[in-house]
LOVEXRO-281925 format. One record per residue (C-alpha): residue number from 0; residue in one letter; x, y, z. Coordinates in pm, whole numbers, plus 50000, padded with zeros to 5 digits. Each point is the difference from the previous one (the first is absolute). Layout:
{atom NUM,"A",{X,Y,Z}}
...
! end
This chain:
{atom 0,"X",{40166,36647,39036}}
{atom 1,"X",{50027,50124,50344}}
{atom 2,"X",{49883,50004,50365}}
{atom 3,"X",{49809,50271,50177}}
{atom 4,"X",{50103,50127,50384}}
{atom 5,"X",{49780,50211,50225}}
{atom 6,"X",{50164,50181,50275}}
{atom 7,"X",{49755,50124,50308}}
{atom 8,"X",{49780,50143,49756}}
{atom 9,"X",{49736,50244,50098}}
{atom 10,"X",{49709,50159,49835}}
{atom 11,"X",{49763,50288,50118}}
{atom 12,"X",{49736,50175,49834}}
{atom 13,"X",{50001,50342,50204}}
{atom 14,"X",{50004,49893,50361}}
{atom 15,"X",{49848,49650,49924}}
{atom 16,"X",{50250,49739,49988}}
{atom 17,"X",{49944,49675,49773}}
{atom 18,"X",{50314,49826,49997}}
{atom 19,"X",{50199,49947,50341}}
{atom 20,"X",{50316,49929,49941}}
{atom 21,"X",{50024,49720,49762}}
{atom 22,"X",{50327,49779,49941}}
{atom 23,"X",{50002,49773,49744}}
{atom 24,"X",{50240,49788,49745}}
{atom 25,"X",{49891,49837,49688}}
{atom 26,"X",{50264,49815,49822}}
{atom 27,"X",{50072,50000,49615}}
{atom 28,"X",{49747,49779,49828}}
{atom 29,"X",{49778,49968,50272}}
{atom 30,"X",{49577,50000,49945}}
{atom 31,"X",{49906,50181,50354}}
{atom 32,"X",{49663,50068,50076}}
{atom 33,"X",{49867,50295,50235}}
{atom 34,"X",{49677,49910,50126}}
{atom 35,"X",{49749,50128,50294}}
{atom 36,"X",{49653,50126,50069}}
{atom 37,"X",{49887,50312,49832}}
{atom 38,"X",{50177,50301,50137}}
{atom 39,"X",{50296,49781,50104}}
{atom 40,"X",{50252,50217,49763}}
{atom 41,"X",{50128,49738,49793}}
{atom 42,"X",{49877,50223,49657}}
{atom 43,"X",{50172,50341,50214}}
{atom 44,"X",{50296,49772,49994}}
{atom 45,"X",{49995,49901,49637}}
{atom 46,"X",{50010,50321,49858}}
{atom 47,"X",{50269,50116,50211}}
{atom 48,"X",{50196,49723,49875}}
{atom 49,"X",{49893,50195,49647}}
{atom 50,"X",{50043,50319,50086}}
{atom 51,"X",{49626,50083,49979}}
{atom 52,"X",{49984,50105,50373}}
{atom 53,"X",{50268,50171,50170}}
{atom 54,"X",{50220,49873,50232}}
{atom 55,"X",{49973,50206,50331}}
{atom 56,"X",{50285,49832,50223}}
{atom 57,"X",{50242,49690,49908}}
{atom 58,"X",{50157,49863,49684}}
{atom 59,"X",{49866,49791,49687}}
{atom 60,"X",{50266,49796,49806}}
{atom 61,"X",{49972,49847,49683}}
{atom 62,"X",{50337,49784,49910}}
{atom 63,"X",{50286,50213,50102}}
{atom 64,"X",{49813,50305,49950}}
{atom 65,"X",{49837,50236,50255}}
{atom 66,"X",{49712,50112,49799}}
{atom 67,"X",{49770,50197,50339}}
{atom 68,"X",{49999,50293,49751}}
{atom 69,"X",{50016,49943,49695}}
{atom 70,"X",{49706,49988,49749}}
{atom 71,"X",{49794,49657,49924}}
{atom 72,"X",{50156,50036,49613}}
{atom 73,"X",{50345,49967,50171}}
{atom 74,"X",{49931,49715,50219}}
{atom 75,"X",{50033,49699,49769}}
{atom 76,"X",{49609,49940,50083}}
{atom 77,"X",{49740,49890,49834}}
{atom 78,"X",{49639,49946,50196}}
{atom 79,"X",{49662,49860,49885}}
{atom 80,"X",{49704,50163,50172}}
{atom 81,"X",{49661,49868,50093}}
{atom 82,"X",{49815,50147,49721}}
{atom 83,"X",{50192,49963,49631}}
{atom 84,"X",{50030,50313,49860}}
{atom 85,"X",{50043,49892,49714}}
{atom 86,"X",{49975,50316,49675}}
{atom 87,"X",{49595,49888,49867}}
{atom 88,"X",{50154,50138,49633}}
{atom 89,"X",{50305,49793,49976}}
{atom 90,"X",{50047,49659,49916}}
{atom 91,"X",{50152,49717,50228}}
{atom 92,"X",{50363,50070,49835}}
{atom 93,"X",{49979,50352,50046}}
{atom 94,"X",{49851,49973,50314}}
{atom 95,"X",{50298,49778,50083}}
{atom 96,"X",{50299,50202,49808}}
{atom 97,"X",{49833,50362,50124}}
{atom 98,"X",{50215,50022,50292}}
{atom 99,"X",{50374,49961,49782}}
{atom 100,"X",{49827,50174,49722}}
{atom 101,"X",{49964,50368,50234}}
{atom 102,"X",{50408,49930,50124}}
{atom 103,"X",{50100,49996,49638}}
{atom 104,"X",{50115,49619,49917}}
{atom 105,"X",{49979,49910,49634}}
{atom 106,"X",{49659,49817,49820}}
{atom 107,"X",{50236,49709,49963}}
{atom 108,"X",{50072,49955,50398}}
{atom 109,"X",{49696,50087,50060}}
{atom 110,"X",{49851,49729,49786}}
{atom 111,"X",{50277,49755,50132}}
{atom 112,"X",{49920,50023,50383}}
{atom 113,"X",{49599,50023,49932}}
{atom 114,"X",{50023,49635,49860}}
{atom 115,"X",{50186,49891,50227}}
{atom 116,"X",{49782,50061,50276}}
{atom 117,"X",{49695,49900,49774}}
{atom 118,"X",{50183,49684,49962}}
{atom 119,"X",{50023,49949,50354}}
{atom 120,"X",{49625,50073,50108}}
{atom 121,"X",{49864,49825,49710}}
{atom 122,"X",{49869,50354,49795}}
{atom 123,"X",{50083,49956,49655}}
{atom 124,"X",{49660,49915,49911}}
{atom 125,"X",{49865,50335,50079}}
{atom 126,"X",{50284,50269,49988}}
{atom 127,"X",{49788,50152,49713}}
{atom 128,"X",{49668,50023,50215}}
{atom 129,"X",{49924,50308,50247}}
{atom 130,"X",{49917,49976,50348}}
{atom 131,"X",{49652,49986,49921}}
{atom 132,"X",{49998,49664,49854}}
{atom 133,"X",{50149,49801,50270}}
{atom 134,"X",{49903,49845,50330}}
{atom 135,"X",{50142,50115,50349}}
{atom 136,"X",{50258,49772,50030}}
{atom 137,"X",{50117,50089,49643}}
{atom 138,"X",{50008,50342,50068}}
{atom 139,"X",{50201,49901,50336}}
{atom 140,"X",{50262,49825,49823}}
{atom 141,"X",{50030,50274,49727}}
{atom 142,"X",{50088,50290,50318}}
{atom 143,"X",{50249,49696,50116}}
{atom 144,"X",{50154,50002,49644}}
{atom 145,"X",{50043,50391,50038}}
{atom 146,"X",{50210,49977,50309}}
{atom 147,"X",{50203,49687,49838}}
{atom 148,"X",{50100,50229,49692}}
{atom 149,"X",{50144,50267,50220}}
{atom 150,"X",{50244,49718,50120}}
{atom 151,"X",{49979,50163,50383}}
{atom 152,"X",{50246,49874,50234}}
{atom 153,"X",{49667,49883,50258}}
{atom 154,"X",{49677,49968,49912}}
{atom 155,"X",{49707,50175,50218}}
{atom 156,"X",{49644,49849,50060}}
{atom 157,"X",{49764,50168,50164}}
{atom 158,"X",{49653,49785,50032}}
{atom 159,"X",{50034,49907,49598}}
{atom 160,"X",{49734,49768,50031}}
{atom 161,"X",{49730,50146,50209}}
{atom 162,"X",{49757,50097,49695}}
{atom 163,"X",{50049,49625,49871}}
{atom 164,"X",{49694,49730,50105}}
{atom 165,"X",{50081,49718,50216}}
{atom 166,"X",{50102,49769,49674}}
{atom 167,"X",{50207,50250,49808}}
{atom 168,"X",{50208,50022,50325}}
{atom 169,"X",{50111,49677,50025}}
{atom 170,"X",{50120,50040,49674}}
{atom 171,"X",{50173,50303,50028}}
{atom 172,"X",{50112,49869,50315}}
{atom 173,"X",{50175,49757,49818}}
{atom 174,"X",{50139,50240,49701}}
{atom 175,"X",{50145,50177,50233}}
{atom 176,"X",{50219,49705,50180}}
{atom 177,"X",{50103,49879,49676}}
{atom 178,"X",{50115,50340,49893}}
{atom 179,"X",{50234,50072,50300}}
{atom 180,"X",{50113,49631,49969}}
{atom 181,"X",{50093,50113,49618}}
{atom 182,"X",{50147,50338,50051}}
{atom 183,"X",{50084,49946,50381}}
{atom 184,"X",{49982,50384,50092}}
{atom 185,"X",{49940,50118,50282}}
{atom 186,"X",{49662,50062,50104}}
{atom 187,"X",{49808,50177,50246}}
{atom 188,"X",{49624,49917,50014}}
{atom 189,"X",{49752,50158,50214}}
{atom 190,"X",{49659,49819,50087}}
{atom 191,"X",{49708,49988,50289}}
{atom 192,"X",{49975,49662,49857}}
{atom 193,"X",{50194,49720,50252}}
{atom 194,"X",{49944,49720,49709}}
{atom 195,"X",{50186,50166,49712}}
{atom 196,"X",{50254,50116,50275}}
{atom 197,"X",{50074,49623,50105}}
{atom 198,"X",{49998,49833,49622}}
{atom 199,"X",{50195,50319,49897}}
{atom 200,"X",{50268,50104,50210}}
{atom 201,"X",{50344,49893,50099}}
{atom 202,"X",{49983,50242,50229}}
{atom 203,"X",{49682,50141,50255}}
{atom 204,"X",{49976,50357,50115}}
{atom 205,"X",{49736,50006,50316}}
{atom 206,"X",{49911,50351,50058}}
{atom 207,"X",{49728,50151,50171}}
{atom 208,"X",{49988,50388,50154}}
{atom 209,"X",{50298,50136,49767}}
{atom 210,"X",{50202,49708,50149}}
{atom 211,"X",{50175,49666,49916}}
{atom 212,"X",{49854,49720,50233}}
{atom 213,"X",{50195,49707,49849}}
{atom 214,"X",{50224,49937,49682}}
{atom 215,"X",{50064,49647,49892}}
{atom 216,"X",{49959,49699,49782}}
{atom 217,"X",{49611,49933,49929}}
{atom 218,"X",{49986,49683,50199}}
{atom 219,"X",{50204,50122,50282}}
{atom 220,"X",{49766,50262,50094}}
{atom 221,"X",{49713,49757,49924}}
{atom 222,"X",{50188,49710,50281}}
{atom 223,"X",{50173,50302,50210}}
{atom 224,"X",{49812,50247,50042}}
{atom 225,"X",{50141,50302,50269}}
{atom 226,"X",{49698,50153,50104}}
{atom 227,"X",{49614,49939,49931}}
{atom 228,"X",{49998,50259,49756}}
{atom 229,"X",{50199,49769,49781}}
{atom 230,"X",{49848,49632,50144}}
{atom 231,"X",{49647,50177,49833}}
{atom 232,"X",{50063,50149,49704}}
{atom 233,"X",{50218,49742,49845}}
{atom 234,"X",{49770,49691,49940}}
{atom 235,"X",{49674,49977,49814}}
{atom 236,"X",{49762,49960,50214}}
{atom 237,"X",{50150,50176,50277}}
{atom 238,"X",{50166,49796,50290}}
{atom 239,"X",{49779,49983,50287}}
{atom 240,"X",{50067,50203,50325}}
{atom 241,"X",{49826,49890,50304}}
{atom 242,"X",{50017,50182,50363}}
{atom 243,"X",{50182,49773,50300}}
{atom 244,"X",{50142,50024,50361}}
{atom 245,"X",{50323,49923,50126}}
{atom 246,"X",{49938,49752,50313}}
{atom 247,"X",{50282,49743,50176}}
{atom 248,"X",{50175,50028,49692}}
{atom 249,"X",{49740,49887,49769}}
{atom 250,"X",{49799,50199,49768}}
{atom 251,"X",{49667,49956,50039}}
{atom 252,"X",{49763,50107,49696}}
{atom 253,"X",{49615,49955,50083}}
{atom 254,"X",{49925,50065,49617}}
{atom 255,"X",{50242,49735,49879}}
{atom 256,"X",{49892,49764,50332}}
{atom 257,"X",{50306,49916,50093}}
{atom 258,"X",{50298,50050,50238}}
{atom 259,"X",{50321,50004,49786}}
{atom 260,"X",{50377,49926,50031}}
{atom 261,"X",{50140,50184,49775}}
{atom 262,"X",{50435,49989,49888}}
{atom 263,"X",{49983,50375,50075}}
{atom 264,"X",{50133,50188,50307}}
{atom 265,"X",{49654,50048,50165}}
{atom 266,"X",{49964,50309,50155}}
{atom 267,"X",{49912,50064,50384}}
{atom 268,"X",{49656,49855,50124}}
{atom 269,"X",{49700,50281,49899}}
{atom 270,"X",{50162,50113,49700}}
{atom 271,"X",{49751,50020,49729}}
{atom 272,"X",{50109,49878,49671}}
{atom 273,"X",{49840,49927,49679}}
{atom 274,"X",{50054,49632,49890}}
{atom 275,"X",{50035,49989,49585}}
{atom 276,"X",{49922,49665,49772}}
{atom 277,"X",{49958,49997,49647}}
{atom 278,"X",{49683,49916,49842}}
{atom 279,"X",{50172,49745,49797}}
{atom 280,"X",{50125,49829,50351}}
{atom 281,"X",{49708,49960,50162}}
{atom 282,"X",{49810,49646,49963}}
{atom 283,"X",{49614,49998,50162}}
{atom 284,"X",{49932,49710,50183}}
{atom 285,"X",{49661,49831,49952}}
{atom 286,"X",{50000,49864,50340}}
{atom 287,"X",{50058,50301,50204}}
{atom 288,"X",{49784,50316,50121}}
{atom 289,"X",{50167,50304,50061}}
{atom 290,"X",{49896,50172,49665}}
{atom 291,"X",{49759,50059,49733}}
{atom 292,"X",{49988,49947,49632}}
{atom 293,"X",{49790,50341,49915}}
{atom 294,"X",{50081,50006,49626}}
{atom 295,"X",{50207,49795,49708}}
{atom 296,"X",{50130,50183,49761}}
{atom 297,"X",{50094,49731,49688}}
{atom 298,"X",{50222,50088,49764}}
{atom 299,"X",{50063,49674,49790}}
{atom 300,"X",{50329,49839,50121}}
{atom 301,"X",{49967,50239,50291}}
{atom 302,"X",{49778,50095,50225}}
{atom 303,"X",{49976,50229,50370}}
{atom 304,"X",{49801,49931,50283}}
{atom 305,"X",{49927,50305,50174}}
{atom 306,"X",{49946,49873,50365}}
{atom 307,"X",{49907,50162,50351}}
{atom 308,"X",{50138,49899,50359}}
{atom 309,"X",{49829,49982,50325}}
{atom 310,"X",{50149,50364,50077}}
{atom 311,"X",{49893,50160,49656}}
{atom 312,"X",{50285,49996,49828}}
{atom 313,"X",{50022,49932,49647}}
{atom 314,"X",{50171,49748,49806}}
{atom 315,"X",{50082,49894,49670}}
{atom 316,"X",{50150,49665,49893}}
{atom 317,"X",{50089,49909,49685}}
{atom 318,"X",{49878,49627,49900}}
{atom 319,"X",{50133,49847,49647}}
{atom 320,"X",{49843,49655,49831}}
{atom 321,"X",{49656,49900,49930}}
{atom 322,"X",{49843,50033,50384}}
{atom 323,"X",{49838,50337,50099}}
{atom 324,"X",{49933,50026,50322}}
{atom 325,"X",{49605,50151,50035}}
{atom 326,"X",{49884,50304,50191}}
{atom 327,"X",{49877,49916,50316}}
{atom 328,"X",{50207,49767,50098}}
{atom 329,"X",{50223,49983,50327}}
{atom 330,"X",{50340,49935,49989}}
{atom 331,"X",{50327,49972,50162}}
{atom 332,"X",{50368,50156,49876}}
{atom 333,"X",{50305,49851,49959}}
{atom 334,"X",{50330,50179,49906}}
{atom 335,"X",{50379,49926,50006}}
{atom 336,"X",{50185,50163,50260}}
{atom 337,"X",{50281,50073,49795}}
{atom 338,"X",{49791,50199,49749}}
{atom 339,"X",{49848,50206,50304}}
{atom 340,"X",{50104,50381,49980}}
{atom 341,"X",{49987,50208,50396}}
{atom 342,"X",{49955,50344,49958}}
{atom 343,"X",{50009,50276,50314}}
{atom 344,"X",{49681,50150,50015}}
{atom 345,"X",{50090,50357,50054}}
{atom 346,"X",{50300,50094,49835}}
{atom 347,"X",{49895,49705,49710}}
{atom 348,"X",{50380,49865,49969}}
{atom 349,"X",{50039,49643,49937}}
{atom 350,"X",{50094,49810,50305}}
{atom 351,"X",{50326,49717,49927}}
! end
């Protein structure tokens, strides 16, 4: 198996440019995930990493090879798409062996490598069955099983599990983690989704506008963010941002109530700044006034409390155990310091 380097790689469709200069290393083995709003580029990205899309400036490297120009069949790539396109006509081993069967590679390989990689996503039950007879995730595993036969030096993902409900995602979720944990090739996975990017990866891609906003270890963007870009899109629910003054060295939120010390270097008095806590940080207390409870959202072991201060702002706190707090009521916030994120309010850089 082998890594994949991006060097200052740029992409423009006539005079509209996507990707702005993107440098990036994955290492050999690694499960990175690119993920970002819609329109962020990370699926522009992906299949210029496959050759799909051209490359317009900078240099793509798989292993020791510089493969900017070569065709996807050359690249050592295999990539699993959104939709399965799988062959309606064919079986599941045909579907599977189709691919080795076009370059030439006799029945017996091709009948070798196909159970392999049934063996691996659990398919032998149904390599006789058409696409037709089987559920989503089935069908999912099956276009998996394709790329596995081709034995590609990285494997490409680009939202595989978007068409999948809420349950066969979890699973496939799962499949997939076990499956780079058994082969351990290097993977490149593209999502909008932050939760399969944080129980996936080894490695997050933040991009957003064509480029790369952070790259790092799931929970070191989740505990360090750089900007609040990052601080809101990693988390589920979203970390809280709420508007504050600089003033004698304090900052002083009106929607939080409170004048804070942060361990940061606060900026000059009037600076406005955004003050960031995570809803799973925040405890209400019964006894104070400063916001109020306007809806509970339970979720079982979970549930968030979607609160409004004195200024308007919104709120939401996570609260775990048996006790909802009801709408209606007024409460107070607490909040560790230490867990408290400043953020500049115009240029939206984290403040240290």
């Amino acid at each position: 198996m082998t890594g994949v380097v991006l060097n200052n790689v740029v992409k423009r469709f006539g005079d509209v440019q996507v990707i702005h200069g993107v440098d990036l290393e994955i290492e050999d083995g690694e499960f990175c995930v690119f993920v970002g709003p819609s329109g962020c580029g990370k699926s522009t990205l992906l299949r210029m990493v496959a050759g799909l899309e051209e490359t317009t400036e900078g240099k793509i490297h798989i292993g020791d090879r510089d493969v900017t120009d070569m065709d996807p069949s050359e690249r050592g790539v295999a990539m699993v798409f959104q939709t399965y396109a799988l062959y309606p006509h064919m079986t599941v081993a045909q579907n599977m062996g189709f691919g080795l069967k076009m370059t030439g590679h006799p029945k017996e390989v091709i009948d070798e490598k196909v159970a392999g990689a049934s063996a691996i996503l659990k398919l032998d039950p149904y390599l006789d069955r058409r696409p037709k007879a089987l559920s989503g995730g089935q069908r999912q595993r099956v276009a998996i099983g394709r790329a596995i036969v081709r034995g590609p030096e990285v494997f490409l993902f680009d939202e595989p599990l978007s068409n999948l409900d809420a349950e066969l995602r979890v699973e496939m979720r799962v499949e997939i983690a076990r499956l780079h944990k058994e082969i351990g090739a290097t993977m490149i996975y593209v999502t909008h989704d932050q939760t399969e990017a944080m129980t996936l990866a080894n490695k997050i891609v933040v991009l957003r506008d064509g480029k790369i906003e952070q790259v790092g270890k799931p929970m070191d963007l989740y505990r360090d963010p750089d900007n609040k870009f990052v601080g809101g899109f990693i988390g589920s629910p979203s970390m809280n941002f709420v508007d504050a003054t600089v003033s004698a060295g304090k900052v002083v939120s009106p929607g939080l109530g409170k004048e804070l010390e942060l361990p940061v270097n606060v900026p000059e008095d009037g600076r406005k700044v955004q003050v960031g806590v995570r809803p799973e940080h925040l405890e209400m207390n019964p006894s104070g006034d400063t916001h109020t409870v306007e809806l509970t959202e339970a979720l079982g072991g979970v549930s968030f409390a979607y609160l409004t201060s004195e200024t308007g702002e919104r709120i939401v706190v996570e609260e775990r155990g048996d006790y909802r707090t009801e709408a209606g009521a007024t409460v107070g916030l607490t909040f560790p310091i230490d867990k408290t994120y400043l953020f500049d309010a115009q240029t939206e850089l984290r403040i240290r």
